[in-house]
C-alpha positions as CSV (number, residue, x, y, z in Angstrom):
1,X,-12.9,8.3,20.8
2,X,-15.0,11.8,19.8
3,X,-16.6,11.1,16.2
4,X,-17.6,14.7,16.0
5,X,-18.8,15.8,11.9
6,X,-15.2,17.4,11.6
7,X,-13.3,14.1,12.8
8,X,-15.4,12.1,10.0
9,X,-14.6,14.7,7.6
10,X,-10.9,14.6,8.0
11,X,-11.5,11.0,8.4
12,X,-13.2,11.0,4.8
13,X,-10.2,13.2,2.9
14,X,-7.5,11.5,4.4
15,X,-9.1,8.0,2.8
16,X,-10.1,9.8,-0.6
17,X,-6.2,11.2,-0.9
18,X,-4.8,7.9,-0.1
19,X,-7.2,5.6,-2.3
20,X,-7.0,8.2,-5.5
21,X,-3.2,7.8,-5.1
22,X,-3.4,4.1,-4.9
23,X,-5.3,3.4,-7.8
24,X,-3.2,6.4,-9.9
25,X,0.1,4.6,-8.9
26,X,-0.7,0.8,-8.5
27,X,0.2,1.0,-4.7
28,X,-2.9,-0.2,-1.9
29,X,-2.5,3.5,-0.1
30,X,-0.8,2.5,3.2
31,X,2.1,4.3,1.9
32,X,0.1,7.8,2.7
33,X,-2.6,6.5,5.0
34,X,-0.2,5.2,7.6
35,X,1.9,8.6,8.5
36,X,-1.5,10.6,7.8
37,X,-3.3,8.7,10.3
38,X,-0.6,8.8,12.9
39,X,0.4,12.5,12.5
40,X,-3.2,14.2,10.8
41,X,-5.8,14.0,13.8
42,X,-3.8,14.9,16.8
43,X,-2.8,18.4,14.3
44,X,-6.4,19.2,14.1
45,X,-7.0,18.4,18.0
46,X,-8.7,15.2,18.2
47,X,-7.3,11.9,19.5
48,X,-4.1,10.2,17.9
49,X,-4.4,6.7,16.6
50,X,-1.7,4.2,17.5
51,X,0.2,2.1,15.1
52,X,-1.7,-1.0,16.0
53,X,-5.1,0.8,15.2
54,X,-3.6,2.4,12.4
55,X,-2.2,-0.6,10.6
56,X,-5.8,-2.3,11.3
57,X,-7.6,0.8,9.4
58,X,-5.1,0.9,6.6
59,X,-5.8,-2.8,6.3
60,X,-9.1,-2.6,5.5
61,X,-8.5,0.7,3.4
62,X,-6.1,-1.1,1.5
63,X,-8.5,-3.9,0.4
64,X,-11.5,-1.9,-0.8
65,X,-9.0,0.4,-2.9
66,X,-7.3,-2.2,-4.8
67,X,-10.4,-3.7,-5.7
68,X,-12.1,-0.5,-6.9
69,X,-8.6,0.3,-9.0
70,X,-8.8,-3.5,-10.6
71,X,-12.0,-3.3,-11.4
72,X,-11.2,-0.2,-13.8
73,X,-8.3,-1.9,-15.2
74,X,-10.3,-5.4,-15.8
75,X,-10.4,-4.9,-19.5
76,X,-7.5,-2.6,-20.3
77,X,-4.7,-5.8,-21.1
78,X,-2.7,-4.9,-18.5
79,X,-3.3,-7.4,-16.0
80,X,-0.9,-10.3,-16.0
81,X,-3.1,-12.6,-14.4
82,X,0.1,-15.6,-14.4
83,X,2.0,-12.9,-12.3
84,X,-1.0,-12.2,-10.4
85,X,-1.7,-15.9,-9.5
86,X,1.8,-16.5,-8.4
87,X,2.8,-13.5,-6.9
88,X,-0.4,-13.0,-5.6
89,X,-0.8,-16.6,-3.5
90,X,2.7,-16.3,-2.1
91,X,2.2,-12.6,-0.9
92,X,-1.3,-14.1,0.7
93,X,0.7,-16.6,2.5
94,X,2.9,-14.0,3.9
95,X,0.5,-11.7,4.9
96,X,-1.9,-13.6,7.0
97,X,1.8,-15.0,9.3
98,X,2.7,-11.3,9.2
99,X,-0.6,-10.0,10.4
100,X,-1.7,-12.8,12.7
101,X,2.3,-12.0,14.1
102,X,1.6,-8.5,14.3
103,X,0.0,-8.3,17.6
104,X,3.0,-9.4,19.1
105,X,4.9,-6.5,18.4
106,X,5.1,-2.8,20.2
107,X,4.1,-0.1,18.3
108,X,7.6,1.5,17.8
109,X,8.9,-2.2,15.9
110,X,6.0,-2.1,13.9
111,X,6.9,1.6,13.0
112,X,10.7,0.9,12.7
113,X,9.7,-2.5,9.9
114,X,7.4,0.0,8.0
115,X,10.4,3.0,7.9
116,X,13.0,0.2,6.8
117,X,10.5,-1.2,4.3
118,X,9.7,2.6,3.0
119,X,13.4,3.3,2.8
120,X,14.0,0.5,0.5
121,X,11.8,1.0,-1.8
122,X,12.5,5.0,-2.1
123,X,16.0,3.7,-2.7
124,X,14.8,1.3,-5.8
125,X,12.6,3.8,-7.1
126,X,16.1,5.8,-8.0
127,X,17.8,3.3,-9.6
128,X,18.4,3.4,-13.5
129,X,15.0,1.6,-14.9
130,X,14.5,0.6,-18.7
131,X,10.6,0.5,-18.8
132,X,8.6,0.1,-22.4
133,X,4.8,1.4,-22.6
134,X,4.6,-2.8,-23.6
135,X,2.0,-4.6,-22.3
136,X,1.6,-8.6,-21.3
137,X,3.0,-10.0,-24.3
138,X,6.3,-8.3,-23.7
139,X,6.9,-8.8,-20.3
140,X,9.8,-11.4,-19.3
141,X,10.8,-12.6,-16.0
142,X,11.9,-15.3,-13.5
143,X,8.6,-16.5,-12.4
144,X,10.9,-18.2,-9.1
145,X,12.2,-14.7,-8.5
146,X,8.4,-13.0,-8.1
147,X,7.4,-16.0,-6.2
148,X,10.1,-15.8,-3.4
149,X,10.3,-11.9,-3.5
150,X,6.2,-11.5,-3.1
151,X,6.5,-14.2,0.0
152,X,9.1,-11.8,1.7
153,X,6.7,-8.8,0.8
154,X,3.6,-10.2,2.2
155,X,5.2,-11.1,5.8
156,X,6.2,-7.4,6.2
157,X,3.7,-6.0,4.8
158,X,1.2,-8.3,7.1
159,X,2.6,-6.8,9.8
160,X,2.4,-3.0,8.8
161,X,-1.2,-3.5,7.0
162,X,0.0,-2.5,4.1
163,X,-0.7,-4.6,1.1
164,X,2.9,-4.4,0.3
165,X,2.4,-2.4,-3.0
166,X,4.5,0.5,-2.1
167,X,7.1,-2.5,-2.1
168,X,6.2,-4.8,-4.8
169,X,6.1,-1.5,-7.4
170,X,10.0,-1.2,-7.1
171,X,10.5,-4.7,-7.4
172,X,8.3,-5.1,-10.4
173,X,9.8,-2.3,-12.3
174,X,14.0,-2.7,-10.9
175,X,14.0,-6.3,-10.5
176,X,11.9,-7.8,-12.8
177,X,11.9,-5.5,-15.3
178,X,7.9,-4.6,-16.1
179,X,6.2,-2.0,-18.0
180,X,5.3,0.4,-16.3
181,X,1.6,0.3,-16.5
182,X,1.8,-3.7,-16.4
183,X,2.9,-2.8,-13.0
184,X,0.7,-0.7,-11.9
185,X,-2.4,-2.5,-12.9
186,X,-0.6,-5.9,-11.8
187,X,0.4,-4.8,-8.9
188,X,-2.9,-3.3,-7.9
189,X,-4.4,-7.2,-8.1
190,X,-1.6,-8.4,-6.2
191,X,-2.0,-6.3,-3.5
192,X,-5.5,-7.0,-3.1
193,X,-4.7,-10.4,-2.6
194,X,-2.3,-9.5,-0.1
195,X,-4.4,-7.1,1.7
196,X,-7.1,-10.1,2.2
197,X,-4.8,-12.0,4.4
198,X,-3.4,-8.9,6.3
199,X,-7.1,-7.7,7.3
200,X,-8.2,-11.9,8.2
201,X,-5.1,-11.3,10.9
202,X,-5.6,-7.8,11.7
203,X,-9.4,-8.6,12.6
204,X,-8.9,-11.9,14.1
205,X,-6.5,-9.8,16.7
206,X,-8.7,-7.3,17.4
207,X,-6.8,-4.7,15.7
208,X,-9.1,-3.2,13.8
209,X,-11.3,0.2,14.5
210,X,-14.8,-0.3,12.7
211,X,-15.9,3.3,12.5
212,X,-12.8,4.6,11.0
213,X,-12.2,1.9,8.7
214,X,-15.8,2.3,7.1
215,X,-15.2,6.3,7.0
216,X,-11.9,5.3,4.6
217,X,-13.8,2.4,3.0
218,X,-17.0,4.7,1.7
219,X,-13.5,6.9,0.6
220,X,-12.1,4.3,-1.6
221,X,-15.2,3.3,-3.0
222,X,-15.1,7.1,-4.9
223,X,-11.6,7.5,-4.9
224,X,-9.5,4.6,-6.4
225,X,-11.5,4.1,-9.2
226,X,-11.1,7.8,-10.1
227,X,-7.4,7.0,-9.7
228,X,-7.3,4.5,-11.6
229,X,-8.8,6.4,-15.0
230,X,-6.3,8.8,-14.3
231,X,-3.4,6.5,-14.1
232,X,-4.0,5.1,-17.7
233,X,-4.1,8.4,-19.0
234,X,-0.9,10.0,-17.4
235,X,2.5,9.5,-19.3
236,X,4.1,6.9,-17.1
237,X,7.4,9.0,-15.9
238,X,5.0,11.2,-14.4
239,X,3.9,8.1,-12.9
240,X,7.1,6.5,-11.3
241,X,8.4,10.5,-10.0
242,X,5.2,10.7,-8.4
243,X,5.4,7.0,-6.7
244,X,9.1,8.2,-5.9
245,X,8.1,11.5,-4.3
246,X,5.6,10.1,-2.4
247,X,7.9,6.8,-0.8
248,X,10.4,9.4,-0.2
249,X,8.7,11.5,1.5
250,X,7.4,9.4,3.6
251,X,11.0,7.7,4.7
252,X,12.2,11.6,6.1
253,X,9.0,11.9,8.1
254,X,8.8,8.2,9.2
255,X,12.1,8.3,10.3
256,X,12.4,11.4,12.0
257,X,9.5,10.7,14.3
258,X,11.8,7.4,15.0
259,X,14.9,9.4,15.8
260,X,12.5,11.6,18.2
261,X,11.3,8.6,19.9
262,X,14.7,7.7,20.6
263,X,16.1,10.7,22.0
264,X,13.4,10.9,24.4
């Protein structure tokens, strides 16, 4: 593959979109990453990545962002750290079967798992949702509930390279009812967690593109912290339309590449 200046440029903005997102939203950046890598670089002339070697580069992209973004929110109280350990060990459990599984899969299954994953999420991000400004102290939910739901998360999410956020977000806000910055910040920890097994499987397969990944790493490092400060100062219905628009968006053109691929 050509690393020409331009390629590492395009390389570099496509990683600081997706990590300033991430840490603005509480999501690891897959959710843009993923179609941008796939669709971006083959627009401007230079090779196209496939889903394997885009799922390994999101991966690792995923990590460093979450980390960055949590490191901002360390001392802002939004960090439910009994969520984060439960959630967070069952979602690492998933992960590492659903990366290490990964490499089993052709390229248009892993495609079709990450458009059927998008599309439910878009779906909960449109359902009625009572969210307070609260933070730890009034947050209430089945600890069971998070548990099982973060294990199902992780072993999709494993097997996109995703650290599942763009998932758990919904979840956290529809199902077990979370402020919305508890889930953001929350979430953000989580899915570094997650991400840690996911990139143990994607590198252990050989699925990961070292060149790229650091171009998007060096990305995140700047990026997701901005994204972060920005995400505790935005009112947080701004916050949820923008996850919505963004899941959304990604479902039509997810999809429609998948319908293309079929009619061929």
């Amino acid at each position: 593959m050509d690393y020409s200046i331009g390629f590492i440029v395009l390389l570099f903005a496509i990683g600081f979109v997706g990590s300033f997102v991430s840490g603005m939203v509480g999501i690891g950046g897959a959710i843009i990453n993923y179609p941008m890598l796939l669709i971006i670089p083959s627009l401007f002339g230079y090779a196209a990545f496939n889903a394997h070697e885009v799922s390994g580069i999101s991966a690792v992209q995923v990590l460093v962002a979450t980390m960055s973004a949590v490191w901002v929110y360390r001392n802002s109280g939004y960090l439910n750290k009994r969520l984060i350990i439960y959630m967070g060990s069952a979602i690492l459990i998933g992960s590492l079967l659903g990366g290490f599984g990964s490499s089993h899969l052709t390229e248009f299954t892993v495609n079709v798992i990450y458009g059927i994953l998008a599309l439910i999420a878009a779906v909960m991000m449109f359902l009625p949702q009572k969210n307070g400004e609260g933070k730890m102290e009034d947050v209430h939910y089945s600890m069971t509930l998070a548990t099982i739901l973060a294990l199902i998360v992780g072993v999709f999410s494993g097997i996109v390279g995703a650290g599942g956020a763009f998932l758990l977000v919904p979840i956290m806000l529809v199902v077990l009812r979370l402020p919305t910055r508890v889930t953001v910040a929350t979430s953000l920890a989580i899915t570094f967690i997650s991400s840690i097994g996911a990139t143990v499987g994607k590198f252990a397969t050989d699925q990961v593109l070292l060149f790229p990944a650091g171009i998007l790493v060096v990305a995140s490092l700047i990026a997701a912290p901005l994204g972060a400060i920005a995400g505790q100062k935005i009112n947080q219905h701004v916050l949820k339309w923008v996850l919505a628009i963004l899941i959304t968006a990604t479902v039509i053109k997810i999809w429609s590449d998948l319908f293309i691929q079929i009619m061929k």
